[in-house]
C-alpha positions in Angstrom: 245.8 122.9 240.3 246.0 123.0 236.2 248.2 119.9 234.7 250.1 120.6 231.9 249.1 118.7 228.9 251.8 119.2 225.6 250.5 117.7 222.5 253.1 117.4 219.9 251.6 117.0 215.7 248.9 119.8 216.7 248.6 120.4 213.3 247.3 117.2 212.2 244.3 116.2 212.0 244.7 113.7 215.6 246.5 117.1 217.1 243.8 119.2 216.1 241.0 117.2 217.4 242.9 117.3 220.4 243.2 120.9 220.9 239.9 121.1 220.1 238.8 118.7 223.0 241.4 119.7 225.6 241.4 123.5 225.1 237.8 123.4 226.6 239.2 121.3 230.1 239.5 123.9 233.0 242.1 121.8 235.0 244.3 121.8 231.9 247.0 124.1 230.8 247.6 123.2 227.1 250.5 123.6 224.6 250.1 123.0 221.4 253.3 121.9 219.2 254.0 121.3 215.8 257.0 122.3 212.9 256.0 125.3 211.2 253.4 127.9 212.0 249.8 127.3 214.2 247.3 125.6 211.6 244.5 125.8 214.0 241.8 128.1 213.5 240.6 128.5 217.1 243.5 130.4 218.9 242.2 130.4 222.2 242.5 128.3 225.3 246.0 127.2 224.7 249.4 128.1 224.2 251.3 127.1 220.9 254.9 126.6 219.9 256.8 126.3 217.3 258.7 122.5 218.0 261.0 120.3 215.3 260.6 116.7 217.4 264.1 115.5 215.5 265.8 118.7 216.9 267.3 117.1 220.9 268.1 120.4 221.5 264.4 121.5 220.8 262.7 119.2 222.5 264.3 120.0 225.8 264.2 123.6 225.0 260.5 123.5 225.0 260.4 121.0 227.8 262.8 122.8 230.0 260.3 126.4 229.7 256.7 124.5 230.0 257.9 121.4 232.1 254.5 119.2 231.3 253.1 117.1 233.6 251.6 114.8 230.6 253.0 114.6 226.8 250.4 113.5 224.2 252.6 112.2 221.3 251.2 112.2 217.9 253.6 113.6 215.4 254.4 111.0 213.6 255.5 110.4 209.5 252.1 108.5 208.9 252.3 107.6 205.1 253.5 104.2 204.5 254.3 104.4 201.4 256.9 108.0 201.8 258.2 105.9 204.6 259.3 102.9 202.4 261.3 106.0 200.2 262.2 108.3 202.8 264.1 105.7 205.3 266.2 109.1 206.9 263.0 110.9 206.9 261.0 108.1 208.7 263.6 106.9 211.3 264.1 110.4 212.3 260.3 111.4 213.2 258.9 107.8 214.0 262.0 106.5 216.2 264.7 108.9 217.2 262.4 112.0 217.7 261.0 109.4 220.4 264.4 109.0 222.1 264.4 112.7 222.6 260.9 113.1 223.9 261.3 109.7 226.3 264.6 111.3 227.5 262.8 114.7 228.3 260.0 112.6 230.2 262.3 111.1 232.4 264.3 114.0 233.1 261.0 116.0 234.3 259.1 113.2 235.5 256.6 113.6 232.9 253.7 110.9 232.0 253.7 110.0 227.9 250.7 108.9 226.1 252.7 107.5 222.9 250.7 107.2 219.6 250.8 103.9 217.7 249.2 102.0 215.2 247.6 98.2 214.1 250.6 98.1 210.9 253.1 96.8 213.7 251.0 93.2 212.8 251.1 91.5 209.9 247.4 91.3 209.3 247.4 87.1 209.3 245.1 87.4 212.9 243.3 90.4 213.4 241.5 92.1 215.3 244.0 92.2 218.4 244.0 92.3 221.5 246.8 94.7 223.6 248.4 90.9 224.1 248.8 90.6 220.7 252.4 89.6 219.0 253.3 92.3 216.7 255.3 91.6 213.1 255.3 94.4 210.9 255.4 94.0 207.3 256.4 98.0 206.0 259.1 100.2 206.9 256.5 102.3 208.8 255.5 99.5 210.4 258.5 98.9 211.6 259.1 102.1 212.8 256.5 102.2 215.0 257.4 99.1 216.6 260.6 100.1 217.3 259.1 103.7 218.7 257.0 100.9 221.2 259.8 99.7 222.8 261.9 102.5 223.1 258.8 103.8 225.4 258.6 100.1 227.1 262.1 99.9 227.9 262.4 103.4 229.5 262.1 104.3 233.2 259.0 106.9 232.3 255.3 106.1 233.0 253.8 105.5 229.6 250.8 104.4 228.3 250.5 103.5 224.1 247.6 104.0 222.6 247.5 102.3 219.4 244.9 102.9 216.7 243.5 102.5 212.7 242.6 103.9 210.0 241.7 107.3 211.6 239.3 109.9 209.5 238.1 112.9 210.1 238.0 116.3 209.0 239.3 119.7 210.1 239.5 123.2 208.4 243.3 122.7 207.0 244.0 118.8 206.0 247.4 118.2 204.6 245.7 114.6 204.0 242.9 112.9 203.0 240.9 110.1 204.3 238.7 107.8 203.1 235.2 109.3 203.7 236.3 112.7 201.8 238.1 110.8 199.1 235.1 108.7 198.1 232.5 111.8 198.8 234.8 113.2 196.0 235.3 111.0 193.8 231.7 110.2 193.5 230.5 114.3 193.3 233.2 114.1 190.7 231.8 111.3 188.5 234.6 109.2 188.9 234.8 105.6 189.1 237.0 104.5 192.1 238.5 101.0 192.4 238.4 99.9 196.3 240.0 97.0 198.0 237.4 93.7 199.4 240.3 91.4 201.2 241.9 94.2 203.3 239.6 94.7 207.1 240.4 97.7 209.1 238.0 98.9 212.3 237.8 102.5 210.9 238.8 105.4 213.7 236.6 108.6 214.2 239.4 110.8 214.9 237.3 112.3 217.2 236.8 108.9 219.3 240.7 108.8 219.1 241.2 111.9 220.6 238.3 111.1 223.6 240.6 108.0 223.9 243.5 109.6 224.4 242.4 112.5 227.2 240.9 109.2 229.3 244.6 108.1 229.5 246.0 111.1 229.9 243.5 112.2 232.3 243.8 108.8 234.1 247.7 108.7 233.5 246.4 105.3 232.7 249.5 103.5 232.2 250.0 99.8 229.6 248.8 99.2 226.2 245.0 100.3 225.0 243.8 99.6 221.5 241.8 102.9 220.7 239.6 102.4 217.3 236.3 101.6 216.1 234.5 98.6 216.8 232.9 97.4 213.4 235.6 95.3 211.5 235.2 96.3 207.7 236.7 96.5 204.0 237.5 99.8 202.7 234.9 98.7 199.9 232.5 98.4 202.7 233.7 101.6 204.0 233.1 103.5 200.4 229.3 101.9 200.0 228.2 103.0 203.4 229.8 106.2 202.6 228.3 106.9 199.2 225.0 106.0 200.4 225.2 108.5 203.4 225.9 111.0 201.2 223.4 110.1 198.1 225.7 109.6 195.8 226.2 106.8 193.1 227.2 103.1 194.7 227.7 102.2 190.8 231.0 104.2 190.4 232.7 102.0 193.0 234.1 99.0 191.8 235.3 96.2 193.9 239.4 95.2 193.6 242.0 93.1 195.5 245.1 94.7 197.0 247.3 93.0 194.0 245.7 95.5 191.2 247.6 98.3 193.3 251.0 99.1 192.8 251.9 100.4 196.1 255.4 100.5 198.0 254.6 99.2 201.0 253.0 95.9 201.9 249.5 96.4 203.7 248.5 93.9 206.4 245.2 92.2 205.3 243.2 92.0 208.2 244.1 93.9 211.1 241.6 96.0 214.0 241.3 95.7 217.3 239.7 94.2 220.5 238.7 97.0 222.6 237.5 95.2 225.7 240.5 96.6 228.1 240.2 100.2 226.6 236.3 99.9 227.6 236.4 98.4 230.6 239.8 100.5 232.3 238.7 103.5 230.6 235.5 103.8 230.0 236.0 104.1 226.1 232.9 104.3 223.7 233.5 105.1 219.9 230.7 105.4 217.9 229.9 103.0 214.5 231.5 104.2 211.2 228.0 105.7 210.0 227.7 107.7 213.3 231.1 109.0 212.3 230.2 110.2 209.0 227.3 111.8 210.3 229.3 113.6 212.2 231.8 114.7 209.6 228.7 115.4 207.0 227.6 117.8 209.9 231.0 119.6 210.3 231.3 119.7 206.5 228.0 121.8 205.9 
């Protein structure tokens, strides 16, 4: 008997993976959701629909014809710093578009696996464990948080699966990444300016999305951190980077976070403990160097 997996944010770069991984499952019956037409360039193995998450009416529309067994939730407004400008935009994709879906999972019994991130902290203590007291310190930070306990307070079986600073790449990015922006910069000639006193445990988004199907597959229910393992500075991040790729280790300079203007406040040391997520799940992500190796392969 096929499950019925919905993934909502198939277009992005988490979703895509995703569809990618799941499409290839024979016990799964996939729908792929996103606003706006199917950004995906392999069309088989799955169904895909059309879905505005801040829509109610939409969300049970869709729920109501494919009536999921499991929801994968990764649409999400991801950019911290449109979030800190866009306060409409952000509550209505990060926090009442999760009403709507939480409602829909209750009403058809359906198992979420809820996308979240290491910005609900403050950075003062990282890496955390699942145990870990959040503070957020950004509106999308916040957000998030907020999107948590909505899911913990509800009658549903959940599961969140939190994660950082996820790269990647796929055929149609609406965003970059760090890997690709450095490879560019650097083919480019241009010197780039990169934080030392910010630590992050960089994400394949591949790993992510391996992460996520052991949940869903599992309907493994709680809190799992899903990341990388290696604790490192975006600077860090840039060197091992350019020297992957040959390219000029000169052109990047070292900074602190205070030299950027940004609008929203970035936790300084953040990452995760991924003991539980190994040791329930089974979960393995490969170092930041296997990652790009990976990327460099899909790239060529």
């Amino acid at each position: 008997m096929k499950k019925t997996i919905l993934i909502t944010g198939s277009n992005g770069l988490l979703g895509q993976k995703l569809v990618d991984l799941l499409s290839k499952e024979a016990g799964v019956n996939l729908i792929a959701t996103a606003r706006g037409e199917n950004r995906l360039p392999n069309r088989s193995g799955y169904t895909y629909q059309t879905l505005d998450i801040t829509d109610p009416q939409a969300v049970e529309q869709v729920f109501s014809t494919y009536q999921p067994q499991i929801v994968i939730h990764t649409a999400a407004m991801t950019n911290v710093d449109t979030c800190e400008t866009d306060l409409a935009g952000c509550e209505a994709l990060n926090v009442k578009a999760v009403e709507y879906i939480v409602h829909a999972c209750a009403k058809y019994n359906t198992f979420l696996c809820h996308l979240s991130t290491d910005f609900i902290f403050d950075g003062e203590a990282g890496p955390y464990d699942e145990d870990a007291i959040p503070n957020p310190i950004s509106v999308y930070g916040e957000s998030k948080l907020r999107a948590e306990q909505i899911v913990q307070a509800s009658s549903i079986r959940w599961a969140i699966a939190r994660t950082v600073l996820v790269f990647g790449i796929v055929p149609d990015m609406s965003r970059t990444n760090i890997v690709l922006w450095v490879k560019k910069s650097l083919e480019d000639g241009k010197q780039i300016n990169v934080v030392t006193d910010q630590f992050r445990t960089p994400t394949l988004a591949e790993d992510l999305a391996i992460g996520c199907w052991l949940i869903a597959k599992n309907e493994a229910e709680g809190i799992f951190n899903i990341s990388g393992e290696e604790l490192l500075t975006p600077y860090e991040m840039a060197i091992k980077t350019a020297e992957f790729f040959h390219l000029p280790t000169n052109l990047i300079q070292q900074a602190d976070s205070s030299t950027f203007s940004q609008p929203a406040k970035r936790p300084p040391r953040t990452g995760f403990i991924l003991t539980k997520a190994k040791s329930v799940l089974g979960y393995d992500p490969r170092t930041f160097s296997e990652g790009i190796a990976l990327m460099a392969s899909q790239i060529s």
